[in-house]
PDB file of N, H, CA, C and O in Angstrom:
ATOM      1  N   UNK A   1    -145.414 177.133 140.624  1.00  0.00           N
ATOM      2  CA  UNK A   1    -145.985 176.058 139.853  1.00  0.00           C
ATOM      3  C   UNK A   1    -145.046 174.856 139.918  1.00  0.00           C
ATOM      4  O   UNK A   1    -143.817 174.928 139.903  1.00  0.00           O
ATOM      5  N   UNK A   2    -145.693 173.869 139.984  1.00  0.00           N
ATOM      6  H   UNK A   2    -146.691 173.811 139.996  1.00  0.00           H
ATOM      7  CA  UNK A   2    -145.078 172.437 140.327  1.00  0.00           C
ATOM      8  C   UNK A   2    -145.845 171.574 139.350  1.00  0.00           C
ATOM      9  O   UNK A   2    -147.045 171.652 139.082  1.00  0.00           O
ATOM     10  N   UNK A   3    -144.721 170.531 138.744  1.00  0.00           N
ATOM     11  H   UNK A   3    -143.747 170.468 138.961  1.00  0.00           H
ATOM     12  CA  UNK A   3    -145.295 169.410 138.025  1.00  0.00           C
ATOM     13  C   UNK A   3    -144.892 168.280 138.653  1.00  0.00           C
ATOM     14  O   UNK A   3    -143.720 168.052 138.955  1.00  0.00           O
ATOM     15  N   UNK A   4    -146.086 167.345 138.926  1.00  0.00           N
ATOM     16  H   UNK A   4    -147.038 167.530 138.680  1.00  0.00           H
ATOM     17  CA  UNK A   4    -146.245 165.749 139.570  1.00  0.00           C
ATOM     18  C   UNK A   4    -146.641 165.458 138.676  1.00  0.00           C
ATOM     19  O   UNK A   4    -147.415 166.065 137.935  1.00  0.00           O
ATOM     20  N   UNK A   5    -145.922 163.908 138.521  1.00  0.00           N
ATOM     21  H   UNK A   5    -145.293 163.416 139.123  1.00  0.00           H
ATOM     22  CA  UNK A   5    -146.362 162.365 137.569  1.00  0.00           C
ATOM     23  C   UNK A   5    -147.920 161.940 138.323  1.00  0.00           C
ATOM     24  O   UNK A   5    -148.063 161.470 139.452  1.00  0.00           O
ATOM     25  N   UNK A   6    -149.023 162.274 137.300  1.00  0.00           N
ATOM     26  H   UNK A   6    -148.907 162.656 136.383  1.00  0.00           H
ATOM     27  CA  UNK A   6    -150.464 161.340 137.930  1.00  0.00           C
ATOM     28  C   UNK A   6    -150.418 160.434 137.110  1.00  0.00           C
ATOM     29  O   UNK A   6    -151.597 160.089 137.036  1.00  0.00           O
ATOM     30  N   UNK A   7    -149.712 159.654 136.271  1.00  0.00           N
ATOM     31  H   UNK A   7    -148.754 159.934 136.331  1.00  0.00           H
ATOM     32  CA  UNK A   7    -149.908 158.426 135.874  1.00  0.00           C
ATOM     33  C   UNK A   7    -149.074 158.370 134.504  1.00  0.00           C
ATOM     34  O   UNK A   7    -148.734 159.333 133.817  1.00  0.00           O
ATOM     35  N   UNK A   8    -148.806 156.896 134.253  1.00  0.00           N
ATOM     36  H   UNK A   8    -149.082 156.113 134.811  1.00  0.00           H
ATOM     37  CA  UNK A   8    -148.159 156.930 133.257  1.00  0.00           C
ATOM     38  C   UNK A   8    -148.317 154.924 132.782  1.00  0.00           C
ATOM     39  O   UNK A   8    -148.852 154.022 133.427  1.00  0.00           O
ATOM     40  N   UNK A   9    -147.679 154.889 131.590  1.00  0.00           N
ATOM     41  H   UNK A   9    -147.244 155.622 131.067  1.00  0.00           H
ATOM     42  CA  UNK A   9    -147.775 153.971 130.904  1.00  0.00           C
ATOM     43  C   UNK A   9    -146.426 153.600 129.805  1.00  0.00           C
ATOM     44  O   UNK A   9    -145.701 154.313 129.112  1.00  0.00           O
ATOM     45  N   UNK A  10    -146.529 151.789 130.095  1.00  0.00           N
ATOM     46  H   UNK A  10    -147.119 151.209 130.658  1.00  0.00           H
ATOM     47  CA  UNK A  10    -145.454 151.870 128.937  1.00  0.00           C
ATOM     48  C   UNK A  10    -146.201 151.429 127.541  1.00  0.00           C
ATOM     49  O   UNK A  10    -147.200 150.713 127.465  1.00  0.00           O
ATOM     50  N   UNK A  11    -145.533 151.982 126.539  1.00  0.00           N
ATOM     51  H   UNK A  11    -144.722 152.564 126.601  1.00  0.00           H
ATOM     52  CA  UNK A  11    -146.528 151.216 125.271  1.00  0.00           C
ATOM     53  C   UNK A  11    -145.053 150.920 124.576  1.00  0.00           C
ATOM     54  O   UNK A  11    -144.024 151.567 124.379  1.00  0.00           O
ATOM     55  N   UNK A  12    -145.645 149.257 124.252  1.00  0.00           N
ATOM     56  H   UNK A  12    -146.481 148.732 124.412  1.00  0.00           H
ATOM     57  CA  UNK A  12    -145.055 148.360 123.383  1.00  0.00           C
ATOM     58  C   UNK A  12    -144.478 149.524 122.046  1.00  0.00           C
ATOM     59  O   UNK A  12    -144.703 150.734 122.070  1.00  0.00           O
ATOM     60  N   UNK A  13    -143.521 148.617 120.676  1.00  0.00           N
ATOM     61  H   UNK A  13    -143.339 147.634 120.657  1.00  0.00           H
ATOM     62  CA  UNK A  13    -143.349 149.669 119.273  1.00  0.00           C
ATOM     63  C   UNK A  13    -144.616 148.974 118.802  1.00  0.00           C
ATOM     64  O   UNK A  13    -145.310 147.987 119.046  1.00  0.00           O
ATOM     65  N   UNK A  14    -144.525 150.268 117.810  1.00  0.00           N
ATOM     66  H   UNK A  14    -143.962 151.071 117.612  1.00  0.00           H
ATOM     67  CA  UNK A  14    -145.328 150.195 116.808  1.00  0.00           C
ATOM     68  C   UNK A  14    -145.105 150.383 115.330  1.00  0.00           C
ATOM     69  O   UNK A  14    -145.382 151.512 114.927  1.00  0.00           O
ATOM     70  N   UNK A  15    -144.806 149.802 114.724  1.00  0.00           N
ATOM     71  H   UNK A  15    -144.580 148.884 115.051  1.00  0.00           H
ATOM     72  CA  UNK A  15    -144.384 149.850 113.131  1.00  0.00           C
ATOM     73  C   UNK A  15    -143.224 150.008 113.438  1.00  0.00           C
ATOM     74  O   UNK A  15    -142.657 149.067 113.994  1.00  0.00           O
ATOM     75  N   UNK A  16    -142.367 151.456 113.134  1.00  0.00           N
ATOM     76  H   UNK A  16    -142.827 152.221 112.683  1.00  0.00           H
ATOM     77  CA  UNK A  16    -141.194 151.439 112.691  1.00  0.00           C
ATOM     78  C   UNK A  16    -140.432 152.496 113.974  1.00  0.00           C
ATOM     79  O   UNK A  16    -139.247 152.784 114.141  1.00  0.00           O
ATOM     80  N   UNK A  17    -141.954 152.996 114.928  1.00  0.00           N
ATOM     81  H   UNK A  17    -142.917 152.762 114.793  1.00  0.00           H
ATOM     82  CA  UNK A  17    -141.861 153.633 116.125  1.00  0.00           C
ATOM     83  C   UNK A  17    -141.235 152.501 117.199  1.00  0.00           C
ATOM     84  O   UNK A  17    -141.630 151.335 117.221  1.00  0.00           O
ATOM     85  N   UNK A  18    -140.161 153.055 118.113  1.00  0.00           N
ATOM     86  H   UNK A  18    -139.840 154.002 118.095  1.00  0.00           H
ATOM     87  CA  UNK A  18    -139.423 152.605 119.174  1.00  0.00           C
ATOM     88  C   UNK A  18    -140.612 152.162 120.484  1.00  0.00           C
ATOM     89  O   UNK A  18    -141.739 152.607 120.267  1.00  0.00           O
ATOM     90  N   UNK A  19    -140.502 151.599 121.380  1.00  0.00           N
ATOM     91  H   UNK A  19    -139.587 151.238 121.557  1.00  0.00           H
ATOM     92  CA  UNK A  19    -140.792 151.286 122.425  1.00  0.00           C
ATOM     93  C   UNK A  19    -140.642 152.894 123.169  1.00  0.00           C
ATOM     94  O   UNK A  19    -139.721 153.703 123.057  1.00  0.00           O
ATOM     95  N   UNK A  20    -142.220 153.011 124.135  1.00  0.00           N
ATOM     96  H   UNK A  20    -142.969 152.354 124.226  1.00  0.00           H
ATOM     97  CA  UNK A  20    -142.340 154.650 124.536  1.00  0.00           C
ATOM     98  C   UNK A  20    -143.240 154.664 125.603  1.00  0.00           C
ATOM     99  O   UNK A  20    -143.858 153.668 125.978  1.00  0.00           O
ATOM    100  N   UNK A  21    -143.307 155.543 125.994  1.00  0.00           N
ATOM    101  H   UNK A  21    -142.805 156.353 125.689  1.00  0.00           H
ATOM    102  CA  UNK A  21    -143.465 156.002 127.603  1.00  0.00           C
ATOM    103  C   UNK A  21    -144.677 156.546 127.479  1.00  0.00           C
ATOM    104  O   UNK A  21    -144.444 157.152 126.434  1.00  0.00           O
ATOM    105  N   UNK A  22    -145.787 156.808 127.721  1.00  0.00           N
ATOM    106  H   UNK A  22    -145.976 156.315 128.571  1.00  0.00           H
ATOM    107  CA  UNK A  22    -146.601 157.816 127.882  1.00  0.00           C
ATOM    108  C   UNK A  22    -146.875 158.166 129.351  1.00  0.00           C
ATOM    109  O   UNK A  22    -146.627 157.378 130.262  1.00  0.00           O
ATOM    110  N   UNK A  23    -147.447 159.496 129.553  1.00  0.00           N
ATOM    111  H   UNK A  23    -147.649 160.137 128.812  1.00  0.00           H
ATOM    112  CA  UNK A  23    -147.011 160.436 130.975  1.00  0.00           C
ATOM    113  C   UNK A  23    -148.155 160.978 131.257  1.00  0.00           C
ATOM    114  O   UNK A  23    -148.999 160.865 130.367  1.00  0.00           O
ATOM    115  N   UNK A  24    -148.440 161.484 132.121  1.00  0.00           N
ATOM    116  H   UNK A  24    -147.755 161.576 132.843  1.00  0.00           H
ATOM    117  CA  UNK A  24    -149.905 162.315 133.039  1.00  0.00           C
ATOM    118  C   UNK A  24    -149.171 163.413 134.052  1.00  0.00           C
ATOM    119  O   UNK A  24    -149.082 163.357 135.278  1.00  0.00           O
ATOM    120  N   UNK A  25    -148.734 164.312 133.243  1.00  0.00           N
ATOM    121  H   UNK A  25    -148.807 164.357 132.247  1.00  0.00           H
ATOM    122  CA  UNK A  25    -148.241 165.390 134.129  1.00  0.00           C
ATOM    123  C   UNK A  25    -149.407 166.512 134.983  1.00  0.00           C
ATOM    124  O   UNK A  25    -150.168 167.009 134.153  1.00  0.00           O
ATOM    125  N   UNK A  26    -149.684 166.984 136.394  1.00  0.00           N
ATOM    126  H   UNK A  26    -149.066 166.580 137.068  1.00  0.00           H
ATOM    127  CA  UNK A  26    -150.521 167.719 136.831  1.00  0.00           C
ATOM    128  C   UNK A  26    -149.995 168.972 136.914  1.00  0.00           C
ATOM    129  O   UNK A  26    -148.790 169.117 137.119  1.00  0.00           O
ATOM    130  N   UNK A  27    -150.647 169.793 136.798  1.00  0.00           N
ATOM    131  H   UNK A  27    -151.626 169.676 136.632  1.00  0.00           H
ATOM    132  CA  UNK A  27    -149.801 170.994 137.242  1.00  0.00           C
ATOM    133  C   UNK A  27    -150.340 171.609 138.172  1.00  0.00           C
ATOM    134  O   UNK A  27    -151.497 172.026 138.236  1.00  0.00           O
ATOM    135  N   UNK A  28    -149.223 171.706 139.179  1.00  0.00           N
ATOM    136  H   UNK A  28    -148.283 171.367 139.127  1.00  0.00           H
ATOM    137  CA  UNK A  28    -149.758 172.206 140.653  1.00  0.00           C
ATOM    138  C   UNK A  28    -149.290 173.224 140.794  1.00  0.00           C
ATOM    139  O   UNK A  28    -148.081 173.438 140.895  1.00  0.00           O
ATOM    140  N   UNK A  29    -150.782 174.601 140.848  1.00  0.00           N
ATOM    141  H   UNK A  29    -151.764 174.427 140.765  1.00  0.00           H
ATOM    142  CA  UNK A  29    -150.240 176.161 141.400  1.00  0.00           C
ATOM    143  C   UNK A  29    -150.317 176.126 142.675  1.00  0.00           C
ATOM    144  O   UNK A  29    -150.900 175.280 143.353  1.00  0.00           O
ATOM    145  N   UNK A  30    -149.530 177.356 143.149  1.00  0.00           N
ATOM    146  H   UNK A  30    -149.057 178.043 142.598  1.00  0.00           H
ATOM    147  CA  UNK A  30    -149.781 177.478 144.423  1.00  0.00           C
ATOM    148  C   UNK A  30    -150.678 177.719 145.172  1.00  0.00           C
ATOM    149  O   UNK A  30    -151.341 178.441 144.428  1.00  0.00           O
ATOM    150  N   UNK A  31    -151.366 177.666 146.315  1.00  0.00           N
ATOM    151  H   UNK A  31    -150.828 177.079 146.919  1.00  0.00           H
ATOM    152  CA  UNK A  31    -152.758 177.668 146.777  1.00  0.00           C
ATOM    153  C   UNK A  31    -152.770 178.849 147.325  1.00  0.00           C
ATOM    154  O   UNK A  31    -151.706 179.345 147.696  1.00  0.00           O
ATOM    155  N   UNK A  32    -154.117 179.602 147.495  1.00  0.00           N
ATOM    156  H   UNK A  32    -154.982 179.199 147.193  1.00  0.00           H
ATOM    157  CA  UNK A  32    -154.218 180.474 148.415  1.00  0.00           C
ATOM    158  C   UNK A  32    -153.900 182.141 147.698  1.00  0.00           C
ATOM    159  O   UNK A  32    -153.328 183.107 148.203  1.00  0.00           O
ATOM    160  N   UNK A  33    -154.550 181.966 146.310  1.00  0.00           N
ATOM    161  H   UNK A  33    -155.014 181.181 145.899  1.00  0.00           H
ATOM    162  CA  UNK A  33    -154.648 182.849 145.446  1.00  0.00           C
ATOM    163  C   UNK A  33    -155.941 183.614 145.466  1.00  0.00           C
ATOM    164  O   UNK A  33    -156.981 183.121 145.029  1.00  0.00           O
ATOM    165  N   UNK A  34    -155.839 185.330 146.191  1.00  0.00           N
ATOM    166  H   UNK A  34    -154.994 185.730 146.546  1.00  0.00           H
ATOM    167  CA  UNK A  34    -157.421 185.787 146.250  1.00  0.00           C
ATOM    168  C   UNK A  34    -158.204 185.593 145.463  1.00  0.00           C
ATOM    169  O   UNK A  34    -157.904 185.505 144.272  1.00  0.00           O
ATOM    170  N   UNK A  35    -159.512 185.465 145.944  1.00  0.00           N
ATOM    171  H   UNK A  35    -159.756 185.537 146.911  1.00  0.00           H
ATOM    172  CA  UNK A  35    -160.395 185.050 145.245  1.00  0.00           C
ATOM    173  C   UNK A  35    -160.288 183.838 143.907  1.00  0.00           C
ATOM    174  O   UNK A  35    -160.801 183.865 142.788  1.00  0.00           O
ATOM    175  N   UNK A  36    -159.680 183.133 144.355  1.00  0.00           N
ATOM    176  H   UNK A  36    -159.263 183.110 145.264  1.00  0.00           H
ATOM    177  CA  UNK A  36    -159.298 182.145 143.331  1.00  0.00           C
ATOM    178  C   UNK A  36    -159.770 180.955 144.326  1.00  0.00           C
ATOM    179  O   UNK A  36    -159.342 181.052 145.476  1.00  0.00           O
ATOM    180  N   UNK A  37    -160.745 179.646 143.977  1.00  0.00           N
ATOM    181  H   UNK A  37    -161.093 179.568 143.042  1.00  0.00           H
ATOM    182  CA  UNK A  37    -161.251 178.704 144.095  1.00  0.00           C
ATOM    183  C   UNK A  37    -159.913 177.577 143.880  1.00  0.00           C
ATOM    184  O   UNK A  37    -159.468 176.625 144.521  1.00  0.00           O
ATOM    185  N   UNK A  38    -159.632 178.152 142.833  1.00  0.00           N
ATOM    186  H   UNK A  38    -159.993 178.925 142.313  1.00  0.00           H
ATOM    187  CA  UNK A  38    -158.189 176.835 142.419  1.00  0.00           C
ATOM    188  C   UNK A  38    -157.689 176.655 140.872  1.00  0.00           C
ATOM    189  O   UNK A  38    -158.384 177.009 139.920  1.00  0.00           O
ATOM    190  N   UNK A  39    -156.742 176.219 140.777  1.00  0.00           N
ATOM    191  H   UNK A  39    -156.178 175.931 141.551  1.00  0.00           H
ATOM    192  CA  UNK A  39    -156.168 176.141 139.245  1.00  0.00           C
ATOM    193  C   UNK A  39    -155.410 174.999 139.080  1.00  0.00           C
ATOM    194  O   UNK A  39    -154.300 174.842 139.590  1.00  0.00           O
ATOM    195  N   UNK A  40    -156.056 174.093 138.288  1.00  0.00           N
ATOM    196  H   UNK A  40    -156.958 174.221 137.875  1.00  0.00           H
ATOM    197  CA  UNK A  40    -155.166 173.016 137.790  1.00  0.00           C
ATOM    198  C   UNK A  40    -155.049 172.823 136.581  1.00  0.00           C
ATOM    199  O   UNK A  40    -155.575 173.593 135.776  1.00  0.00           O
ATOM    200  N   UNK A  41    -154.262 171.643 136.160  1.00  0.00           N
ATOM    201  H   UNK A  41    -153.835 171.018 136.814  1.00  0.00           H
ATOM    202  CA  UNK A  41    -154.279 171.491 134.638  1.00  0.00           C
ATOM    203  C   UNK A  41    -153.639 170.101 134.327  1.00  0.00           C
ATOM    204  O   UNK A  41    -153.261 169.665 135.414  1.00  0.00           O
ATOM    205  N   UNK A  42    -153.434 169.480 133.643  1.00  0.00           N
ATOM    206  H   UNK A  42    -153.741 169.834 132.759  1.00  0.00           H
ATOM    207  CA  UNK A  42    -152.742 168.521 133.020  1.00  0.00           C
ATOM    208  C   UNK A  42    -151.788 168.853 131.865  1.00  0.00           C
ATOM    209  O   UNK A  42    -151.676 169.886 131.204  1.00  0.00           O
ATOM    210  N   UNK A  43    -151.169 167.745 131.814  1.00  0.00           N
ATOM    211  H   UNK A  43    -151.261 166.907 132.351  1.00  0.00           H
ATOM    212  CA  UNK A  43    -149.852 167.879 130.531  1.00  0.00           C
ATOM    213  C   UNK A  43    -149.789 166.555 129.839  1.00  0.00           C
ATOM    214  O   UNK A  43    -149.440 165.712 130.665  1.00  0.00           O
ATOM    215  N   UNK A  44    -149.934 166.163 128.958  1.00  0.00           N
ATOM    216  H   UNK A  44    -150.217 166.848 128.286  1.00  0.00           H
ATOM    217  CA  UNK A  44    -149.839 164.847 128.544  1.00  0.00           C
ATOM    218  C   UNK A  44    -148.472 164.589 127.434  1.00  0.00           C
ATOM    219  O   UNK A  44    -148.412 165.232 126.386  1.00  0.00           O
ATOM    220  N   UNK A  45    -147.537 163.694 127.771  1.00  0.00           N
ATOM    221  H   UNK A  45    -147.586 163.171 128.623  1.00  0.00           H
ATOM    222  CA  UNK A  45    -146.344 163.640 126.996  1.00  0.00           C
ATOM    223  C   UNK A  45    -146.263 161.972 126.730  1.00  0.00           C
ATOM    224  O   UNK A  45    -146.692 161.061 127.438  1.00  0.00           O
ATOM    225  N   UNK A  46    -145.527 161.922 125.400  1.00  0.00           N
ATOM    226  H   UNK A  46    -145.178 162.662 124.825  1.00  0.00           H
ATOM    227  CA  UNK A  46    -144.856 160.500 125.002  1.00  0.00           C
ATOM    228  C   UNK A  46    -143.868 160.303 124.633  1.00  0.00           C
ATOM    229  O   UNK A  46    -143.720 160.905 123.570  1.00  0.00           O
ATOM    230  N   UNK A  47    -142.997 159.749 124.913  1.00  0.00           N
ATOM    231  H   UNK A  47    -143.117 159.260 125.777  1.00  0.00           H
ATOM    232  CA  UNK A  47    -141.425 159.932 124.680  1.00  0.00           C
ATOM    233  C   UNK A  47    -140.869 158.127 124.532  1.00  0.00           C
ATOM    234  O   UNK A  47    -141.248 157.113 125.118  1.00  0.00           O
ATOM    235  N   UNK A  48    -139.984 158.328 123.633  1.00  0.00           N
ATOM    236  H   UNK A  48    -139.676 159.152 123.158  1.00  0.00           H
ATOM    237  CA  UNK A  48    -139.307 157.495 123.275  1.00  0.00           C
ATOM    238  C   UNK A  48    -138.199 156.746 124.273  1.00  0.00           C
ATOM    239  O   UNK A  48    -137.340 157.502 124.727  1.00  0.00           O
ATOM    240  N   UNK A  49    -138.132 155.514 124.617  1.00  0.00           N
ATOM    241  H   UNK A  49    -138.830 154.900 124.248  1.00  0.00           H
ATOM    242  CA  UNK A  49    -137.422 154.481 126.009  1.00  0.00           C
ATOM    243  C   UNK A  49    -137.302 153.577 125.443  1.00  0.00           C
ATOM    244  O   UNK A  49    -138.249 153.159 124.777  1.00  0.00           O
ATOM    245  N   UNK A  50    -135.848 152.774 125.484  1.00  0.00           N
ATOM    246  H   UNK A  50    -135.078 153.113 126.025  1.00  0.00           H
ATOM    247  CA  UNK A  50    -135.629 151.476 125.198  1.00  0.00           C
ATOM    248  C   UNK A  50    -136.210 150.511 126.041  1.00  0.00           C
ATOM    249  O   UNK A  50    -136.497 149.363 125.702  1.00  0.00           O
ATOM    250  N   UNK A  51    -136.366 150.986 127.091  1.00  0.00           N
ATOM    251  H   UNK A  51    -136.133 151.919 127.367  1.00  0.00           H
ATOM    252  CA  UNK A  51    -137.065 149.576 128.159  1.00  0.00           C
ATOM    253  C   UNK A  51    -137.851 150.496 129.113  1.00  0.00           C
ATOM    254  O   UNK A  51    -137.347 150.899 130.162  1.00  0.00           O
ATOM    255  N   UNK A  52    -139.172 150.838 128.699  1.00  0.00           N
ATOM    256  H   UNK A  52    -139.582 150.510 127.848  1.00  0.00           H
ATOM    257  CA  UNK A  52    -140.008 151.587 129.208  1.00  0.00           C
ATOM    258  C   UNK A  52    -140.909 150.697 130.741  1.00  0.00           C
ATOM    259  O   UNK A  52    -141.506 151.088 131.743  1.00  0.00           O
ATOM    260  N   UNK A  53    -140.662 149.799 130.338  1.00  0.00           N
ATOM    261  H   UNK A  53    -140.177 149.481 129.524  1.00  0.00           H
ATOM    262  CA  UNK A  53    -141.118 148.735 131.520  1.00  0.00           C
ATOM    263  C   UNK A  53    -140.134 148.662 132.814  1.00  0.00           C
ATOM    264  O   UNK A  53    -140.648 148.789 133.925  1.00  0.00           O
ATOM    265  N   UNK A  54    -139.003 148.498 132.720  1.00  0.00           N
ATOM    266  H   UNK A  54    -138.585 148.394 131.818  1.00  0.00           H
ATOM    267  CA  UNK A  54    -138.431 148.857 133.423  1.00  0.00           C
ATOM    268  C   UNK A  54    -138.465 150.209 134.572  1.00  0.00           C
ATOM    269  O   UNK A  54    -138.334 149.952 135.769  1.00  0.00           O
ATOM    270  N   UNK A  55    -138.614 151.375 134.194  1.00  0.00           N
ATOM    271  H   UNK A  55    -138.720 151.583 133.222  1.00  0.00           H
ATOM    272  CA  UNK A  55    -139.161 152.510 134.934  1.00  0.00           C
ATOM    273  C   UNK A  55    -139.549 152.335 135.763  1.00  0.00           C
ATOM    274  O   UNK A  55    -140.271 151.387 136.072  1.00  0.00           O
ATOM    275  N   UNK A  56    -139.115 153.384 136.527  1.00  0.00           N
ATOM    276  H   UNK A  56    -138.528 154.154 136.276  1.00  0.00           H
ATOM    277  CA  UNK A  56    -140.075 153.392 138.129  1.00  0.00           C
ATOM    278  C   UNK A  56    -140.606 154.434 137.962  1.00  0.00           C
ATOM    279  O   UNK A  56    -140.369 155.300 137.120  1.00  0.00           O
ATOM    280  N   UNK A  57    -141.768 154.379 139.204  1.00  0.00           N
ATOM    281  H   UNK A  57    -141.960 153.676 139.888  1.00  0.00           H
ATOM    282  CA  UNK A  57    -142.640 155.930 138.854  1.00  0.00           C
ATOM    283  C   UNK A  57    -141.377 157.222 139.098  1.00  0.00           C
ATOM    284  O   UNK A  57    -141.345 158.138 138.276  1.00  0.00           O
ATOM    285  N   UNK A  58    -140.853 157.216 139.709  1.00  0.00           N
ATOM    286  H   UNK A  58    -140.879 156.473 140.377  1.00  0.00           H
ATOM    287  CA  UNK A  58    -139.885 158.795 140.048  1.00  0.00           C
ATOM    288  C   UNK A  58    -138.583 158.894 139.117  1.00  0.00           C
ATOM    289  O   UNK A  58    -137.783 159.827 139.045  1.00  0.00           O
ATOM    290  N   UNK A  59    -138.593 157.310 138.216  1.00  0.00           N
ATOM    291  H   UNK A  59    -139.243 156.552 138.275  1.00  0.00           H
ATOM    292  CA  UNK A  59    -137.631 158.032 136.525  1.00  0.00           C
ATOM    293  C   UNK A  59    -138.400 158.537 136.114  1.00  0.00           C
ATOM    294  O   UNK A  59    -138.360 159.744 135.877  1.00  0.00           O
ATOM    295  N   UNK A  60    -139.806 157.461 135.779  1.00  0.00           N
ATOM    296  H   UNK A  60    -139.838 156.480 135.971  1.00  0.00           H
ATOM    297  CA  UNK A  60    -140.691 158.575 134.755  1.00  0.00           C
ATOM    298  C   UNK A  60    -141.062 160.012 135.169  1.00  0.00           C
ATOM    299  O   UNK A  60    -141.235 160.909 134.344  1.00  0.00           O
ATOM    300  N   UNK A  61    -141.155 160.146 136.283  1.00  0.00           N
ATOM    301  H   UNK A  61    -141.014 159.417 136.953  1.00  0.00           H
ATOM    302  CA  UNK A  61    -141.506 161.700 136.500  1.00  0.00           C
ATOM    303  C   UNK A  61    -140.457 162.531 136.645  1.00  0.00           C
ATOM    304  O   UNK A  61    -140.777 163.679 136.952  1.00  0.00           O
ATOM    305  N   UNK A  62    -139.098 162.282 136.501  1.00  0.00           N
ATOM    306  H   UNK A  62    -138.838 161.349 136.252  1.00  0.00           H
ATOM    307  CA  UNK A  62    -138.160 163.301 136.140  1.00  0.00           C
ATOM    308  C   UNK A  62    -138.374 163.391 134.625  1.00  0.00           C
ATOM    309  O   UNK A  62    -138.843 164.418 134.134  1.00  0.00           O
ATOM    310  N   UNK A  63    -138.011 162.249 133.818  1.00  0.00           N
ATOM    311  H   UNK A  63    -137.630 161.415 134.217  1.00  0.00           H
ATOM    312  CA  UNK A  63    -137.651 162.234 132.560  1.00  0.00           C
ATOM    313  C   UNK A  63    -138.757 163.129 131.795  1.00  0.00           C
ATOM    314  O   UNK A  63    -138.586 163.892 130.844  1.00  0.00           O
ATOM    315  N   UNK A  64    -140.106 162.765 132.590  1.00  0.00           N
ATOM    316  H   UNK A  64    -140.245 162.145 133.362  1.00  0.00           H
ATOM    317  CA  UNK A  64    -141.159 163.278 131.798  1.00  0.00           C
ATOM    318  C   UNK A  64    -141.462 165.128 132.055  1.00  0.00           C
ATOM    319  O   UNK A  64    -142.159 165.828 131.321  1.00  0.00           O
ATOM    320  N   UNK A  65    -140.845 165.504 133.075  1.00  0.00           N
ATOM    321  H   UNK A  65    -140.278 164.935 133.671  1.00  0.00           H
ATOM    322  CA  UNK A  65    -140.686 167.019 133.652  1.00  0.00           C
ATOM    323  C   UNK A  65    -139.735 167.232 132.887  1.00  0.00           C
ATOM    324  O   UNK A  65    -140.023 167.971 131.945  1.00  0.00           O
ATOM    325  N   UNK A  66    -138.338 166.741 132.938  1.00  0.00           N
ATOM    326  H   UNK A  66    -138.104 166.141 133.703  1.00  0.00           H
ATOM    327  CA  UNK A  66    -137.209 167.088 131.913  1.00  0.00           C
ATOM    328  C   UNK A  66    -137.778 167.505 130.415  1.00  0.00           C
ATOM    329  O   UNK A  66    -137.351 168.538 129.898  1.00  0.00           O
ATOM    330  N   UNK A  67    -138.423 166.958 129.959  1.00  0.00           N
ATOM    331  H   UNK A  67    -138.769 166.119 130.379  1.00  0.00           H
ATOM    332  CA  UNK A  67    -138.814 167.040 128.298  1.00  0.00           C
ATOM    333  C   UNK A  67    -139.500 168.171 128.829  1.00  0.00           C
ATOM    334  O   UNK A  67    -138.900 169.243 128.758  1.00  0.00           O
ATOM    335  N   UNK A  68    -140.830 168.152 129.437  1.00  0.00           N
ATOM    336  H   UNK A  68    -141.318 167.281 129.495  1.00  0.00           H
ATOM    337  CA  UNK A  68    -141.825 169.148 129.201  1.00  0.00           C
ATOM    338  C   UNK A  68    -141.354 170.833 129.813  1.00  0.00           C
ATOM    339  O   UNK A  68    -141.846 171.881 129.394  1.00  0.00           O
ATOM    340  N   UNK A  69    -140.660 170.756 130.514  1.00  0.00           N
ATOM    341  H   UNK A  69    -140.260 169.905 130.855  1.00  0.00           H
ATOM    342  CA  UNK A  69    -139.494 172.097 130.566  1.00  0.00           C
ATOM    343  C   UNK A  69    -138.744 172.396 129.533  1.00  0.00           C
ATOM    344  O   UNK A  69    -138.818 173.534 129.068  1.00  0.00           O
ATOM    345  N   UNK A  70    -137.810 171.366 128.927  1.00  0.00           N
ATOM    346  H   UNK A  70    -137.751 170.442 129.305  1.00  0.00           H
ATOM    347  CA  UNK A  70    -137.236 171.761 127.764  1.00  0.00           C
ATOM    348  C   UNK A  70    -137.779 172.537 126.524  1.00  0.00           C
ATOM    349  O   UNK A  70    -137.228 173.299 125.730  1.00  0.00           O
ATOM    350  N   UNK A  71    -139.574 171.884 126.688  1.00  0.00           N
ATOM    351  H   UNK A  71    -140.021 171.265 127.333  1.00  0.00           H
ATOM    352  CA  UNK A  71    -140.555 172.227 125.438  1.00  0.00           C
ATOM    353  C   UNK A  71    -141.321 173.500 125.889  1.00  0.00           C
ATOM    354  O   UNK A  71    -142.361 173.815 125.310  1.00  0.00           O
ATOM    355  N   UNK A  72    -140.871 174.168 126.819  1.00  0.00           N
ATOM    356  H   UNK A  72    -140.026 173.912 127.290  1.00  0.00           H
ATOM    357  CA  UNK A  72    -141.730 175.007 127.448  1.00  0.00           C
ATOM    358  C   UNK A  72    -140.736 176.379 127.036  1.00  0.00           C
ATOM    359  O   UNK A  72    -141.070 177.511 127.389  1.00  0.00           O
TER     360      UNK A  72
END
C-alpha cells in the first residue's frame, strides 16, 4: 500500500485557527490481487502551516503522509 498527494489546498486562518493545509491522500494497493477488480480509497487531512502557500506539491505530500502514518 502506497499513499499519493491527489490534491491539496491552502486555506487562509480562521478566527483564532492558524493558517492550514488541506490534503487529498489516495491510497494505492497493489494490483493484481485474485479475483479482485481493484481497491482504492482516499484520506482526507488538514494540518496546521505558517505559510501554506508557499508549499510545493512534494512538501505537501510528505508532510501530509507524515501525519497520516503517525495517526495510523
Amino acid at each position: 500500500m502506497k499513499l499519493k498527494l491527489e490534491s491539496f489546498s491552502a486555506q487562509e486562518s480562521v478566527g483564532e485557527d492558524g493558517q492550514s493545509v488541506g490534503a487529498v491522500l489516495r491510497v494505492v494497493f497493489r494490483d493484481g490481487l485474485p479475483g479482485t477488480l481493484g481497491v482504492s480509497g482516499t484520506i482526507g487531512i488538514s494540518f496546521e502551516h505558517p505559510n501554506p502557500a508557499g508549499l510545493t506539491f512534494a512538501e505537501v505530500e510528505r508532510l501530509a503522509i507524515d501525519r497520516v502514518l503517525d495517526a495510523m
